[in-house]
C-alpha positions in Angstrom: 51.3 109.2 134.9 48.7 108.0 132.0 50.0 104.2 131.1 50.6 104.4 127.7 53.5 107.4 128.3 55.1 105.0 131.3 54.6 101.3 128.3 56.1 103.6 125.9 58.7 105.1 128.6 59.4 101.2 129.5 60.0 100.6 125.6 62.5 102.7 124.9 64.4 101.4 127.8 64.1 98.0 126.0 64.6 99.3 122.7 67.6 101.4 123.7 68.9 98.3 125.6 69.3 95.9 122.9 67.5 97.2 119.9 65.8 94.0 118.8 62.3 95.3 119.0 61.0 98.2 117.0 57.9 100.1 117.1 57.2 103.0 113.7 53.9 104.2 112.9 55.4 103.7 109.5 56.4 99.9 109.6 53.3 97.5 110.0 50.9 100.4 111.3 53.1 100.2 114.6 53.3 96.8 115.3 56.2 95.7 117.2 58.2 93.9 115.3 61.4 92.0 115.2 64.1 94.7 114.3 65.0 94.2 110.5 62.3 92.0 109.8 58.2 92.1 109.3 57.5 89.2 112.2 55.4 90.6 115.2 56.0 90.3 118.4 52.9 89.1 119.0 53.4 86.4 116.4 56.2 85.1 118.8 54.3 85.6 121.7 51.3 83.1 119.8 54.0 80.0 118.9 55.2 80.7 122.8 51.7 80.3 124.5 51.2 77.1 122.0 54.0 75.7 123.7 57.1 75.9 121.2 60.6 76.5 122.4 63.0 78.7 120.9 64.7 76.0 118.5 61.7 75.6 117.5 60.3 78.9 116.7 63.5 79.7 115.0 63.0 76.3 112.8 59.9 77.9 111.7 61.1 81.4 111.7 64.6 81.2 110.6 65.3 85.1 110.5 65.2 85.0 114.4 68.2 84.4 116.6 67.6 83.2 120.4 68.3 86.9 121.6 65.2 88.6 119.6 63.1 85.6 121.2 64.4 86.3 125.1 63.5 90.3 123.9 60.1 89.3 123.1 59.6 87.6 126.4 61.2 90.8 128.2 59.3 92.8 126.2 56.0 91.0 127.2 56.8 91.4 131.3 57.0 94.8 130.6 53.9 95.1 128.6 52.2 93.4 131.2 52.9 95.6 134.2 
């Protein structure tokens, strides 16, 4: 199976799941993005690696709840399979 069908196979299981993370061609040339919002994943991902916690992020973030942060981490496993 080519990997990009079974990452984009895996992201519809997550998006149909819990719908916090959306991927459209038409939205930020297909970036994932927080559902309802314009904040990348991978923007998440960045204040994560630089050692923020989720109170944190979502001080500096405030659209986010806890749950769309705990997506992007799920999200990220999977991505990383």
């Amino acid at each position: 199976m080519n990997i990009m069908i079974s990452l984009t196979e895996k992201i519809k299981n997550l998006n149909y799941k819990n719908g916090r993370i959306t991927i459209d061609a038409n939205v930020m040339f297909g970036t994932p993005i927080i559902t309802g919002t314009r904040i990348p994943v991978k923007t998440i991902v960045k204040y994560l690696r630089n050692g923020y916690n989720p109170e944190e992020i979502i001080d500096e973030l405030p659209l986010l709840t806890l749950e769309d942060i705990k997506a992007v981490v799920e999200f990220e496993k999977l991505a990383s399979k």
